[in-house]
N, C-alpha and C positions, 0 to 999 in steps of 0.2 A: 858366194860359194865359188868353188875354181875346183877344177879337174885336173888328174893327170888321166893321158887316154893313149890308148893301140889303135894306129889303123894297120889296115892291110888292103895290099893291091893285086889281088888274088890274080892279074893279068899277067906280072912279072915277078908276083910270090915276095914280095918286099913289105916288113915293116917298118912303122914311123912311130916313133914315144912323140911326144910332147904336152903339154899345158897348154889349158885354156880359163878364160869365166866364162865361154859361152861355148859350147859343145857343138849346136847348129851352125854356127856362123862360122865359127873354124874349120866344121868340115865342108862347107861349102866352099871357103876358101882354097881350102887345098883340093878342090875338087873341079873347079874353075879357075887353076894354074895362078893363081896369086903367091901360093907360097913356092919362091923358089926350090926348097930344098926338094918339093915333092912334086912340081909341077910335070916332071918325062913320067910318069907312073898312075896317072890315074887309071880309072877308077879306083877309091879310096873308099875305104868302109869302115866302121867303126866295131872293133870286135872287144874295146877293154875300155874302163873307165875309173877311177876312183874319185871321189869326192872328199872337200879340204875347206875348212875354213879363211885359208891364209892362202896367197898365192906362192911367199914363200914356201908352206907345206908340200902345194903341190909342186912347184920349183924342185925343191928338195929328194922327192918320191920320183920326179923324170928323170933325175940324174942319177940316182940309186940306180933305177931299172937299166938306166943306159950304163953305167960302171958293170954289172955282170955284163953286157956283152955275150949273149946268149939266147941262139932261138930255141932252146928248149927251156930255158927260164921263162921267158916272153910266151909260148904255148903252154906251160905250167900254168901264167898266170890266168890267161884267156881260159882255160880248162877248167882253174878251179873256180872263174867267176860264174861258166854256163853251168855247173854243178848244181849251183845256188838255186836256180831258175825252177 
């Protein structure tokens, strides 16, 4: 199974899309300065997630997310997942 996932760094108010097959380990990752792209920004939290058979699938769905280029698409989506809850 593989994810596509939102964090946020509610310290400097910044989102990150990406993919993973492991949810915990990549945010520890990024949360212990391994991942370049996010490493000036932590604390990092995990506010969205989708789940994918293929990592292609979710490949596919991070780059979707990231083509709109939009933080109210990106809050749209976080919003309508705590909906669900």
């Amino acid at each position: 199974m593989f994810f596509t996932y939102i964090l946020y760094s509610e310290n400097f108010d910044r989102y990150y899309i990406g993919h993973s097959e492991n949810l915990e380990k990549r945010l520890e990752r990024h949360n212990t300065k391994k991942v370049s792209s996010t490493k000036k920004y932590p604390p990092w939290r995990l506010v969205y997630f989708e789940t994918f058979k293929t990592r292609i699938e979710a490949s596919r769905r991070e780059l979707a997310i990231k083509k709109v280029k939009s933080r109210i698409y990106i809050k749209s989506l976080i919003d309508s997942k705590s909906e669900l809850k």
